[in-house]
One Martini backbone bead per residue (centre of mass of N, CA, C, O) as a GRO file, in nm:
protein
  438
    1UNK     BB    1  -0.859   0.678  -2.343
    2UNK     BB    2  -0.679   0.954  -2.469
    3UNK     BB    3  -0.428   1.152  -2.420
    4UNK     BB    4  -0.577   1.432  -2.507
    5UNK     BB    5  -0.784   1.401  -2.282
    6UNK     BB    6  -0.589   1.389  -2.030
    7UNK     BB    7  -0.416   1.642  -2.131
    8UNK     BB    8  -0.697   1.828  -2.059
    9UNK     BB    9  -0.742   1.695  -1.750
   10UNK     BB   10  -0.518   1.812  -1.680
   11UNK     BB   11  -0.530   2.106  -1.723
   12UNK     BB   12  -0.763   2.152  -1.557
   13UNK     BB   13  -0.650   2.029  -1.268
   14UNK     BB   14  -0.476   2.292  -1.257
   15UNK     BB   15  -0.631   2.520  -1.245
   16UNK     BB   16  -0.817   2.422  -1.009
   17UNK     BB   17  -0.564   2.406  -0.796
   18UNK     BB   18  -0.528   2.725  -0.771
   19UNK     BB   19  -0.829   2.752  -0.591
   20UNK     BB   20  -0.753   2.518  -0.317
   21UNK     BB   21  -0.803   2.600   0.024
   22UNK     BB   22  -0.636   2.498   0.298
   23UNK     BB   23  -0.654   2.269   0.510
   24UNK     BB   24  -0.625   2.201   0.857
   25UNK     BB   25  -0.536   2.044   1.090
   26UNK     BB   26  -0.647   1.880   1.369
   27UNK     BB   27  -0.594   1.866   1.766
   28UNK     BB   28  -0.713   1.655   2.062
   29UNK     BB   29  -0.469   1.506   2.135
   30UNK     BB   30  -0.318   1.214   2.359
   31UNK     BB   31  -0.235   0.937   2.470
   32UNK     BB   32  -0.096   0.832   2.747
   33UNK     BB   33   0.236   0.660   2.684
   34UNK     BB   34   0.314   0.590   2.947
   35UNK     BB   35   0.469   0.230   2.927
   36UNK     BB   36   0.517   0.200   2.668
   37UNK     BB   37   0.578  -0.058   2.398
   38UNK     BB   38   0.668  -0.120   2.094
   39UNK     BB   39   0.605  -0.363   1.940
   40UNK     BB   40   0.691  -0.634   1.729
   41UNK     BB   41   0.833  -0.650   1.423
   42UNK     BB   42   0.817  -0.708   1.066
   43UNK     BB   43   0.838  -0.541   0.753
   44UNK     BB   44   0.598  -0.356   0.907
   45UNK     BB   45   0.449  -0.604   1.109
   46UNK     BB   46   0.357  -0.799   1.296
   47UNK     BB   47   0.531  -1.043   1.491
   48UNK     BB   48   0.531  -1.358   1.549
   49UNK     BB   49   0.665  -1.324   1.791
   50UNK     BB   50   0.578  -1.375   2.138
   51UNK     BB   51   0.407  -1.619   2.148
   52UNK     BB   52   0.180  -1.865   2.365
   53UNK     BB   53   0.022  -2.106   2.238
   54UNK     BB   54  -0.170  -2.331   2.368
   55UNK     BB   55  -0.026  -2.490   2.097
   56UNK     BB   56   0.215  -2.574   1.995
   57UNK     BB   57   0.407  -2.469   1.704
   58UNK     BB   58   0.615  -2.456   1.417
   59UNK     BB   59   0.463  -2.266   1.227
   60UNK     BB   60   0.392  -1.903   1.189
   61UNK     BB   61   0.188  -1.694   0.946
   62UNK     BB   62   0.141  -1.395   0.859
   63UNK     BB   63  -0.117  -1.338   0.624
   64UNK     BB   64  -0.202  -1.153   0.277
   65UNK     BB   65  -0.495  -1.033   0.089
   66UNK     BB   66  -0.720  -0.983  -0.124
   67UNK     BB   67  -1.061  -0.930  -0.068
   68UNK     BB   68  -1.128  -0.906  -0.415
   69UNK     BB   69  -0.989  -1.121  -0.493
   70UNK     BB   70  -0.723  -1.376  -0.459
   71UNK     BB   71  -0.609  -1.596  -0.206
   72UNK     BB   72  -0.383  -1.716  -0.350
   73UNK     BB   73  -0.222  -1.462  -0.351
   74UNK     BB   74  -0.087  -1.466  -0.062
   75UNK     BB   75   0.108  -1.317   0.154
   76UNK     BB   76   0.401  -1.263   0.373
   77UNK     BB   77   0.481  -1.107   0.647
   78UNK     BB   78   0.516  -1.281   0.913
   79UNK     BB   79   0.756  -1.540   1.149
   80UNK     BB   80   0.777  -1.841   1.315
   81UNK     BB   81   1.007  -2.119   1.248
   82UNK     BB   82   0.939  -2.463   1.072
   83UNK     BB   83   0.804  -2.590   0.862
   84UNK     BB   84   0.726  -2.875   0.908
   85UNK     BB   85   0.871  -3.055   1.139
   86UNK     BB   86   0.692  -3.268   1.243
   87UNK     BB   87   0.618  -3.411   0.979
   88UNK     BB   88   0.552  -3.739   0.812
   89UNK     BB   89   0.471  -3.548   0.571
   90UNK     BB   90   0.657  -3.271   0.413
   91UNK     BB   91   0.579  -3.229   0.143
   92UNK     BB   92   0.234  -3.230   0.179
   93UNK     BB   93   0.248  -3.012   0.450
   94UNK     BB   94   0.403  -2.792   0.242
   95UNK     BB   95   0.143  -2.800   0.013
   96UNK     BB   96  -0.079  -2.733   0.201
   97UNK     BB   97  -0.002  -2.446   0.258
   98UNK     BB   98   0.077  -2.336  -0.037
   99UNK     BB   99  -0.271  -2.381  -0.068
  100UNK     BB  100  -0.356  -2.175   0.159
  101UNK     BB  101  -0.700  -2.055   0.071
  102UNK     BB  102  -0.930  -1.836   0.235
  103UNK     BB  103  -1.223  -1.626   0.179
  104UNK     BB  104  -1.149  -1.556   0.471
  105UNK     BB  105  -1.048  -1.305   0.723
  106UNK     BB  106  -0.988  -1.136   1.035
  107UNK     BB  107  -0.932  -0.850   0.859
  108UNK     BB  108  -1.000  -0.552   0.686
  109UNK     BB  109  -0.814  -0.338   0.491
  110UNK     BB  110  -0.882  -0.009   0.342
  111UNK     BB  111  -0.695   0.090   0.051
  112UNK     BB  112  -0.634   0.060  -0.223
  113UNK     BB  113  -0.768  -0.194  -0.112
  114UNK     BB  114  -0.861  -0.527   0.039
  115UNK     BB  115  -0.733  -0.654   0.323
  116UNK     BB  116  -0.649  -0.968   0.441
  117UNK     BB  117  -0.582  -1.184   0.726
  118UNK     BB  118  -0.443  -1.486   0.818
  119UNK     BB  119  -0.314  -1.768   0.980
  120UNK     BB  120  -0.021  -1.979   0.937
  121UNK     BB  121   0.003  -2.355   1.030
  122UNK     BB  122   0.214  -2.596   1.174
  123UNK     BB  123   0.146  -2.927   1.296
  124UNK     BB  124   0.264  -3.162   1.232
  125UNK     BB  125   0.004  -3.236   0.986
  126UNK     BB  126  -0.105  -2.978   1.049
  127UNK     BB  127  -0.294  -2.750   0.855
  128UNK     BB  128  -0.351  -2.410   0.933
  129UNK     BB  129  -0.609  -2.167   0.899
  130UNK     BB  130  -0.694  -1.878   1.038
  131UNK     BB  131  -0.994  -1.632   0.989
  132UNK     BB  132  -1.082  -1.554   1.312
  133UNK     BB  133  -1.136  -1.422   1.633
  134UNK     BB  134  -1.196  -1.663   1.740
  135UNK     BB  135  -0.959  -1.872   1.612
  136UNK     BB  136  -0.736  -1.686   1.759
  137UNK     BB  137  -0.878  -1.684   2.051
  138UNK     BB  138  -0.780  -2.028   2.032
  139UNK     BB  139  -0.502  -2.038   1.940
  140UNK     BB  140  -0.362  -1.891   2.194
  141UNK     BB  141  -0.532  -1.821   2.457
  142UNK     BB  142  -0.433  -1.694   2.648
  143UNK     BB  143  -0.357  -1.330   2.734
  144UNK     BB  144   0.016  -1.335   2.812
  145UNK     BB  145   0.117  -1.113   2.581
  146UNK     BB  146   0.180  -0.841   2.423
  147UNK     BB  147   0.188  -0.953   2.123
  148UNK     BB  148  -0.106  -1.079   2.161
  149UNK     BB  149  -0.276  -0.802   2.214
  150UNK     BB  150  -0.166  -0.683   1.917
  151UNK     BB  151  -0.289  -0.879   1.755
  152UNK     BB  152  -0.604  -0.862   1.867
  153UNK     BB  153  -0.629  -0.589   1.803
  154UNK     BB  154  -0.599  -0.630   1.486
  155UNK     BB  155  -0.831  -0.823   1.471
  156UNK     BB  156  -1.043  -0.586   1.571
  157UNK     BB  157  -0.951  -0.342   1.360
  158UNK     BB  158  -0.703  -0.231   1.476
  159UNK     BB  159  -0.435  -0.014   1.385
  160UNK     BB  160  -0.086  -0.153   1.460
  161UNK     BB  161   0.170   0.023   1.451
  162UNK     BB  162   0.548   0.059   1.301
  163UNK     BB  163   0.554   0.437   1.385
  164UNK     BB  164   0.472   0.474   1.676
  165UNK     BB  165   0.341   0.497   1.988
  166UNK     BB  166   0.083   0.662   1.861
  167UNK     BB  167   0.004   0.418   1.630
  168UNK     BB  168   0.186   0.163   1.833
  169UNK     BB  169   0.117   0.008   2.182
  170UNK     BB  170   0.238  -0.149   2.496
  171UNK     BB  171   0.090  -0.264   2.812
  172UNK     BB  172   0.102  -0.382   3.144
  173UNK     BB  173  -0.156  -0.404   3.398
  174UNK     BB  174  -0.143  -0.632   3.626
  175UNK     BB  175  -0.449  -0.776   3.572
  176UNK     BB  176  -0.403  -0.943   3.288
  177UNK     BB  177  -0.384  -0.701   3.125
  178UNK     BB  178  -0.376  -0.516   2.818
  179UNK     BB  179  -0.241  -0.206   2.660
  180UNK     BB  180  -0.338  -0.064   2.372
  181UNK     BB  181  -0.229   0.119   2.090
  182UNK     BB  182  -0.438   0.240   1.847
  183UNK     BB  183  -0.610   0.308   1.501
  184UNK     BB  184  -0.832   0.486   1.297
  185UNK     BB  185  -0.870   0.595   0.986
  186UNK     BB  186  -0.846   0.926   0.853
  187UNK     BB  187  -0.681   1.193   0.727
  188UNK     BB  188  -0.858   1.330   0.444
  189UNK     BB  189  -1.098   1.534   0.441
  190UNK     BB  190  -1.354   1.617   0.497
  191UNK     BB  191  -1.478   1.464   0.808
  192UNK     BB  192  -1.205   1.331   0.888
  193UNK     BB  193  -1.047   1.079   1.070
  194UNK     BB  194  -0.757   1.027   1.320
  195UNK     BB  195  -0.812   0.788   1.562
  196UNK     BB  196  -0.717   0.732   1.902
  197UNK     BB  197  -0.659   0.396   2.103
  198UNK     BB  198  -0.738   0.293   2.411
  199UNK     BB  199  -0.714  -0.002   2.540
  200UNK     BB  200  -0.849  -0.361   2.667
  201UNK     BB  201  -0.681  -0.658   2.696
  202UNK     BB  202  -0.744  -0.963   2.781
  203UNK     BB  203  -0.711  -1.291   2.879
  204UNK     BB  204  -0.998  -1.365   2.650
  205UNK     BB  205  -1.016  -1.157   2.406
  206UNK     BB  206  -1.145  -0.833   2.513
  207UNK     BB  207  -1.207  -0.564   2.340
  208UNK     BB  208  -1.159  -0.240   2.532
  209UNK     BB  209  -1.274   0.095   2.480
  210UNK     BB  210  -1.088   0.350   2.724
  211UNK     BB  211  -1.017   0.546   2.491
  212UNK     BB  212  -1.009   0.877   2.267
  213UNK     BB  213  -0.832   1.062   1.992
  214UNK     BB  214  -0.770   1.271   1.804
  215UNK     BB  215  -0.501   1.337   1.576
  216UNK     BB  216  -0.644   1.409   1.299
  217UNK     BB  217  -0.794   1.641   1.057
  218UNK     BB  218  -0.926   1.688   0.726
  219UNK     BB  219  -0.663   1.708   0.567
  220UNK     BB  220  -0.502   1.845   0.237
  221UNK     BB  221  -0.327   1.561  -0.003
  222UNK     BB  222  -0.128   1.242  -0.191
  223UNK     BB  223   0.146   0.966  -0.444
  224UNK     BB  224   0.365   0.704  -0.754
  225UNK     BB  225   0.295   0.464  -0.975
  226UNK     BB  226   0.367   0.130  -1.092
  227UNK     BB  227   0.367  -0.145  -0.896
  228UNK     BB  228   0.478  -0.424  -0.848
  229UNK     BB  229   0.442  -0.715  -0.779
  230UNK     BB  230   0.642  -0.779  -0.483
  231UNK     BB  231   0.744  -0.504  -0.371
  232UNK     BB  232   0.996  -0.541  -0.103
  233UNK     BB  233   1.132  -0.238  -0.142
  234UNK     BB  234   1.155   0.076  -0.041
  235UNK     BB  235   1.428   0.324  -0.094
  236UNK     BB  236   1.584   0.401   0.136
  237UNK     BB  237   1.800   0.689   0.222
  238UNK     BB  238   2.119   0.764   0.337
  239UNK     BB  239   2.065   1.119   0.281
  240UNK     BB  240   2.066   1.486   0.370
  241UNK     BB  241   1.900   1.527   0.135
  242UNK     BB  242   1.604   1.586   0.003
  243UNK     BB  243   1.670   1.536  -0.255
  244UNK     BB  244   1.793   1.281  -0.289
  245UNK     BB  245   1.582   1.123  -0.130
  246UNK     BB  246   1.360   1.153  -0.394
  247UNK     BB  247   1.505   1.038  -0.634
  248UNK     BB  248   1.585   0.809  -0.535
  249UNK     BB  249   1.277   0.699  -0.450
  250UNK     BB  250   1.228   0.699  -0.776
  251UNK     BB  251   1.422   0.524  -0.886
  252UNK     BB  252   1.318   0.260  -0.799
  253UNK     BB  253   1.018   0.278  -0.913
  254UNK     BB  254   1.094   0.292  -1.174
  255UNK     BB  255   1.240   0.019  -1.186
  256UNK     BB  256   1.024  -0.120  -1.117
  257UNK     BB  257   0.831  -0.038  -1.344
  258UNK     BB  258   0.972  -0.212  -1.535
  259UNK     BB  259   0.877  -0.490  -1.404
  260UNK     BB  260   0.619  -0.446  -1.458
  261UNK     BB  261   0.566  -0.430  -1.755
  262UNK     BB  262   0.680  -0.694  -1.820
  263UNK     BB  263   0.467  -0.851  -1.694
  264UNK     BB  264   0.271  -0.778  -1.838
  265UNK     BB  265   0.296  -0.836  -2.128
  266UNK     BB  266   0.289  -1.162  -2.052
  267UNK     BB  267  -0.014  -1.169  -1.978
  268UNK     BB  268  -0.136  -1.078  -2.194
  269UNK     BB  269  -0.042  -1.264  -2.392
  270UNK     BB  270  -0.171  -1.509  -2.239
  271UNK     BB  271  -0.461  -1.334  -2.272
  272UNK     BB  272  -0.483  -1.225  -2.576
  273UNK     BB  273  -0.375  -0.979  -2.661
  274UNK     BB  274  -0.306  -0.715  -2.841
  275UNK     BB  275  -0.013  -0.639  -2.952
  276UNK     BB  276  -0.052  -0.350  -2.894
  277UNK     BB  277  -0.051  -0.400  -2.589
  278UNK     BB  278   0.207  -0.528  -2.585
  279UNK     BB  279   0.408  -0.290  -2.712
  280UNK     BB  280   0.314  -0.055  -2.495
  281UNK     BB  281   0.461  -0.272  -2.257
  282UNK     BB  282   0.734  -0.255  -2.345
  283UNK     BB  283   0.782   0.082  -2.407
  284UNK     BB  284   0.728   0.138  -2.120
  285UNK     BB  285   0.980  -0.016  -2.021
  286UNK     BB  286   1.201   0.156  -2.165
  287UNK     BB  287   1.095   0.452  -2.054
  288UNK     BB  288   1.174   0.336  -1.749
  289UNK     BB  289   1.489   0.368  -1.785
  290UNK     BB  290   1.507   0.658  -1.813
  291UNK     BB  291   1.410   0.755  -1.572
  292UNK     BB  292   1.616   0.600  -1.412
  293UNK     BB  293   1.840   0.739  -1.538
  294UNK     BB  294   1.750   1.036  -1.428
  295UNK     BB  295   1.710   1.034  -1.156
  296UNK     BB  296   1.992   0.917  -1.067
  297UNK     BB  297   2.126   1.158  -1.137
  298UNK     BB  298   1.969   1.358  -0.935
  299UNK     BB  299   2.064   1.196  -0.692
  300UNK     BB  300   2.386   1.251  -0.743
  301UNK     BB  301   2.372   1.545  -0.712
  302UNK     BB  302   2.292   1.481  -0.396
  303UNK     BB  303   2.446   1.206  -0.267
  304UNK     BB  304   2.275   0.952  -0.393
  305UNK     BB  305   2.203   0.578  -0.391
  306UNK     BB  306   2.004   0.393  -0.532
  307UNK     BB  307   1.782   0.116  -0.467
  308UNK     BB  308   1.737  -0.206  -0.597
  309UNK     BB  309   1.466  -0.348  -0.648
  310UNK     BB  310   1.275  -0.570  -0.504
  311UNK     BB  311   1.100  -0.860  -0.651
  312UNK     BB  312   0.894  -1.130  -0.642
  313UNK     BB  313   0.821  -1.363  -0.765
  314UNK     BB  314   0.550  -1.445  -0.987
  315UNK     BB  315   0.231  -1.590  -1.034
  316UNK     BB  316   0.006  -1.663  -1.252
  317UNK     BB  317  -0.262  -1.484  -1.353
  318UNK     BB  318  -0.596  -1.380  -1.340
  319UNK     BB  319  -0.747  -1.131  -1.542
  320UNK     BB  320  -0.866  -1.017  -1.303
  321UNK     BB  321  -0.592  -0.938  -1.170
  322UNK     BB  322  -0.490  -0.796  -1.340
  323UNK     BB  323  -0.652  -0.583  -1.337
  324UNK     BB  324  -0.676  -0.499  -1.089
  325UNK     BB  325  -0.421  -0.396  -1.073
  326UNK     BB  326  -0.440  -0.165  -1.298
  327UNK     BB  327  -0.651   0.007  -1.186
  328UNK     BB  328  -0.450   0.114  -0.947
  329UNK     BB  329  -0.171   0.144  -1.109
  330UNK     BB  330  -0.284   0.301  -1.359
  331UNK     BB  331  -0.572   0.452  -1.325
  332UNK     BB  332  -0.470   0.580  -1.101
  333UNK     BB  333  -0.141   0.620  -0.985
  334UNK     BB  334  -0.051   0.691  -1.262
  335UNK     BB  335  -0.197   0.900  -1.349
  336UNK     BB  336  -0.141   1.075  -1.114
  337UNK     BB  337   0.179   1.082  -1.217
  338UNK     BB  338   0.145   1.224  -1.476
  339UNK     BB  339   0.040   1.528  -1.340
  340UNK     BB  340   0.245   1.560  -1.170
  341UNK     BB  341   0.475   1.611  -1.363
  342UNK     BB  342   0.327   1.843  -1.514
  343UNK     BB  343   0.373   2.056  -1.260
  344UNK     BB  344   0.722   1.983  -1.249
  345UNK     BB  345   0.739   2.114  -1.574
  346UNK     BB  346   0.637   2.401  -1.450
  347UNK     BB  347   0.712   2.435  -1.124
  348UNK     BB  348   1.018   2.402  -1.129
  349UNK     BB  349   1.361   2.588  -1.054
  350UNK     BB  350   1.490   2.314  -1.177
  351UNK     BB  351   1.611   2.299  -1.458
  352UNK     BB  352   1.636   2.001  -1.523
  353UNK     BB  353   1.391   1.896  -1.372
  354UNK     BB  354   1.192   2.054  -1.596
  355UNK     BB  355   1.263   1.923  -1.829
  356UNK     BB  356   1.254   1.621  -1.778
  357UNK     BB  357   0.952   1.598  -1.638
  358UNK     BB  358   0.827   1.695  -1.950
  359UNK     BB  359   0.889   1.451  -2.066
  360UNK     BB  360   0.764   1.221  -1.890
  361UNK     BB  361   0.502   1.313  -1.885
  362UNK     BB  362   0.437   1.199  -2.173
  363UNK     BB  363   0.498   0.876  -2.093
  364UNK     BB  364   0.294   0.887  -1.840
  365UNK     BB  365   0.065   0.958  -2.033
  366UNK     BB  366   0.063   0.691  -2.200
  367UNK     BB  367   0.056   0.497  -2.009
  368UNK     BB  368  -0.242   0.580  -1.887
  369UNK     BB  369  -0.367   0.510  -2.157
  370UNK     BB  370  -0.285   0.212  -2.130
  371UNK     BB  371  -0.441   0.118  -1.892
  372UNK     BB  372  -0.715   0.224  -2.019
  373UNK     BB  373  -0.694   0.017  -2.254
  374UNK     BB  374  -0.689  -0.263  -2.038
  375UNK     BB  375  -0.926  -0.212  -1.915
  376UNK     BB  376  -1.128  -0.244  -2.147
  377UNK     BB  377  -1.029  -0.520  -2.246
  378UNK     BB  378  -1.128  -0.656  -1.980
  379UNK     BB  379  -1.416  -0.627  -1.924
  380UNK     BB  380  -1.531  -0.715  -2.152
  381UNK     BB  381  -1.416  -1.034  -1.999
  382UNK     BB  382  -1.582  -0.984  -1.791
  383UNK     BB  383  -1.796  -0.958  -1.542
  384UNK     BB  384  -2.017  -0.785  -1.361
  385UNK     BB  385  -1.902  -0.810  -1.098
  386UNK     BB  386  -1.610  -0.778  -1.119
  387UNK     BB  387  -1.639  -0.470  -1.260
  388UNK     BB  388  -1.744  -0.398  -0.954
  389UNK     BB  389  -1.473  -0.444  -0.830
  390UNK     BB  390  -1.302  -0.212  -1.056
  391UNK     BB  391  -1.468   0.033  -0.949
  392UNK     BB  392  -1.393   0.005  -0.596
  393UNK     BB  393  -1.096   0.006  -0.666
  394UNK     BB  394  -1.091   0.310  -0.732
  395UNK     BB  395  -1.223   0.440  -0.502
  396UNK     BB  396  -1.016   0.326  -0.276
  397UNK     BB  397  -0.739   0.446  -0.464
  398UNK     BB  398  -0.835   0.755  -0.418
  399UNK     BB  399  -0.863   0.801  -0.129
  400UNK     BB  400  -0.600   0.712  -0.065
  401UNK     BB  401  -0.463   0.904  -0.243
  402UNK     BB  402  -0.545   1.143  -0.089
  403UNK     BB  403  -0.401   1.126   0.183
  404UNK     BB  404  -0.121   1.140   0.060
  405UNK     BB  405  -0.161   1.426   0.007
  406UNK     BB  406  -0.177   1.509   0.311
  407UNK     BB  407   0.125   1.542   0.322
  408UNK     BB  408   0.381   1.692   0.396
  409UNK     BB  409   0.593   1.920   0.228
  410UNK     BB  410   0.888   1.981   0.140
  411UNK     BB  411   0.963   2.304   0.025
  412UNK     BB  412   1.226   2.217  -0.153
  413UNK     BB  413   1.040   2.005  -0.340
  414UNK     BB  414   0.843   2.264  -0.442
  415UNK     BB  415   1.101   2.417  -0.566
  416UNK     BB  416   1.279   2.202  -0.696
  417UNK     BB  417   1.106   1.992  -0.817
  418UNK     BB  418   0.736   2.095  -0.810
  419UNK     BB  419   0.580   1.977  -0.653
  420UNK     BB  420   0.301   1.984  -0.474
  421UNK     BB  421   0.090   2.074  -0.248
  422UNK     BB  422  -0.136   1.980  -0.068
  423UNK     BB  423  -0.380   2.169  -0.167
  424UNK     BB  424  -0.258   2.073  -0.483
  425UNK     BB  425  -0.327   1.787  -0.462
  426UNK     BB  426  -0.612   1.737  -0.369
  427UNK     BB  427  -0.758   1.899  -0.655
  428UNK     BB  428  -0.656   1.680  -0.840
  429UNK     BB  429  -0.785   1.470  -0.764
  430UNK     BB  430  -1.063   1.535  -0.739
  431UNK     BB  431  -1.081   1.576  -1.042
  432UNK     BB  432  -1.026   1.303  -1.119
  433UNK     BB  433  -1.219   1.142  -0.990
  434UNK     BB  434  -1.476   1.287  -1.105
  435UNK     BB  435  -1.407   1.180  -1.371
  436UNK     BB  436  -1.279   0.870  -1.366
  437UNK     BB  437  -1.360   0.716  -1.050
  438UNK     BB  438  -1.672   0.744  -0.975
   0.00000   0.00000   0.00000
């Protein structure tokens, strides 16, 4: 895959994109909301506080994993409490905690890629993985808590967002249940749809589902870039100009992928890769500098200043996890954001904005080669079962990526930015799905 191919398919997807007219999503009304209240959350996750489980423990912490990926890779959401406080030998306890790896948790969802999650504990020295529902509701006990009634819900499959009470909310029903609202599915493209649940969760930890309302019916859109395994800061600025917010949080993202591809450039060379892979992702660090300072130019133009993106320290990955990152960070987001950029260079209506990304739209577009060169680098060397698991991962972050292409853009954005509007954002992903990622 090399730019030349990269920039004809580029070329071909906004021509189609200027061909694909808007689906409209539709909405079947929403569950009735009153006496309803927000769970409690943590990093954008549910919080483990408010829980009273049967035998209490030392520390809760519910942690999360790529379900096709490695186990030890698990990172954390949220917790409560400190770890092995009542241990008898703490250091062992450490360190049994931080490599409890179980093969599966107790629910998958896929996004980008496929996350599973399980809790992990301590009491005393036993250091204990959840990773099943069955021993979830063995390890609460009565579900006689708000927060427990949403933790179980989210165990048995069903998203309970912290981002408004139509998407996660909770309340006492007065006869030992909880009444829980989430959601399953997403909106985007034809057939999709986002459907809310209201829910009734027992004392027993029986989920069952007593309405439904369609939230969202199949509407078309999608945004990108490669981020940083560990990027924990969203980029979010208080702003009230809406160029400044997008600039601001381009600029983060540019930040954050300098971090991206230096941590790449070192594992390549653990693994082996040719010089010429290593060099071209440290020239993508450089030039990932300028982009950030490209942004943040534009966003103080209107009055933001861009957040320094957090990012985790990384353990040493194996070749397939590098690879998977890869996959979806590179192959899919970051190519798709190569594309975004030529749009924009197209047609923004801010000469500034217009000339910029005119530049980077060239960077992210040899990006997105090397992303490419790097995939057939690694899959060389990789098993069939593995190489299947980074098929299946790019066709499910080009659909995650469909979804937020469906997300309605400020017309601000359209006009002086050159965002892409919704039903051309959606056409252009479809192109390139179709070429690259099918």
């Amino acid at each position: 895959m090399d730019s030349n191919r990269l920039r004809l398919l580029f070329s071909r997807a906004l021509r189609a994109s200027l061909l694909s007219p808007l689906t409209l999503a539709g909405c079947d009304g929403e569950v009735d909301l009153t006496g309803y209240s927000p769970p409690a959350c943590d990093n954008g996750g549910l919080a483990m506080t408010g829980l009273s489980p049967a035998a209490a423990p030392d520390f809760v912490q519910l942690r999360s994993f790529r379900a096709a990926g490695e186990p030890a890779a698990a990172r954390p959401v949220s917790s409560v409490g400190t770890p092995c406080a009542t241990a008898t030998q703490p250091q062992a306890c450490l360190s049994e905690l931080e490599a409890l790896a179980p093969a599966r948790g107790f629910r998958d969802a896929c996004g980008f890629i496929c996350t599973d999650y399980f809790l992990a504990t301590t009491r005393g020295d036993v250091v204990s993985a959840i990773a099943s529902l069955e021993a979830l509701k063995s390890f609460l006990g009565p579900i006689d808590t708000a927060q427990e009634a949403a933790l179980t819900a989210f165990a048995a499959g069903y998203e309970v967002r912290c981002s408004g009470l139509k998407y996660g909310a909770v309340k006492e029903l007065g006869d030992g249940a909880f009444g829980v609202v989430g959601t399953k599915g997403m909106a985007c493209g034809k057939g999709t749809e986002l459907t809310q649940y209201a829910l009734r969760v027992s004392s027993t930890g029986e989920v069952v589902e007593e309405e439904r309302k369609v939230l969202e019916r199949g509407k078309d859109n999608c945004s990108v870039g490669r981020r940083p395994e560990g990027l924990r800061s969203q980029g979010a600025v208080a702003c009230d100009d809406v160029l400044g917010q997008h600039f601001a949080a381009i600029a983060h993202l540019e930040a954050a992928s300098i971090q991206a591809f230096l941590l790449l450039r070192e594992e390549l060379a653990a693994h082996g890769a040719d010089l010429a892979l290593q060099d071209a992702a440290l020239m993508s660090a450089l030039e990932e500098v300028m982009h950030t300072e490209v942004s943040a130019r534009l966003a103080g133009r209107h009055g933001a200043t861009p957040q320094v993106p957090r990012v985790d320290a990384a353990a040493p990955r194996s070749l397939f996890a590098v690879a998977l990152d890869n996959a979806v960070e590179g192959c899919v987001r970051e190519t798709f954001g190569a594309l975004v950029a030529r749009h924009q260079s197209l047609h923004a209506q801010d000469d500034e904005v217009r000339t910029s990304m005119a530049r980077i739209a060239e960077d992210e577009t040899r990006h997105a080669e090397l992303s490419w060169k790097i995939d057939a680098w690694a899959q060389a060397r990789l098993s069939e079962e593995e190489r299947e698991v980074l098929r299946l991962a790019k066709q499910r972050a080009a659909a995650a990526l469909r979804e937020e292409a469906c997300v309605p853009v400020n017309p601000v954005l359209v006009s002086e930015a050159g965002l892409p509007p919704p039903e051309v954002a959606v056409a252009m992903v479809d192109t390139l799905a179709q070429e690259l990622w099918a």
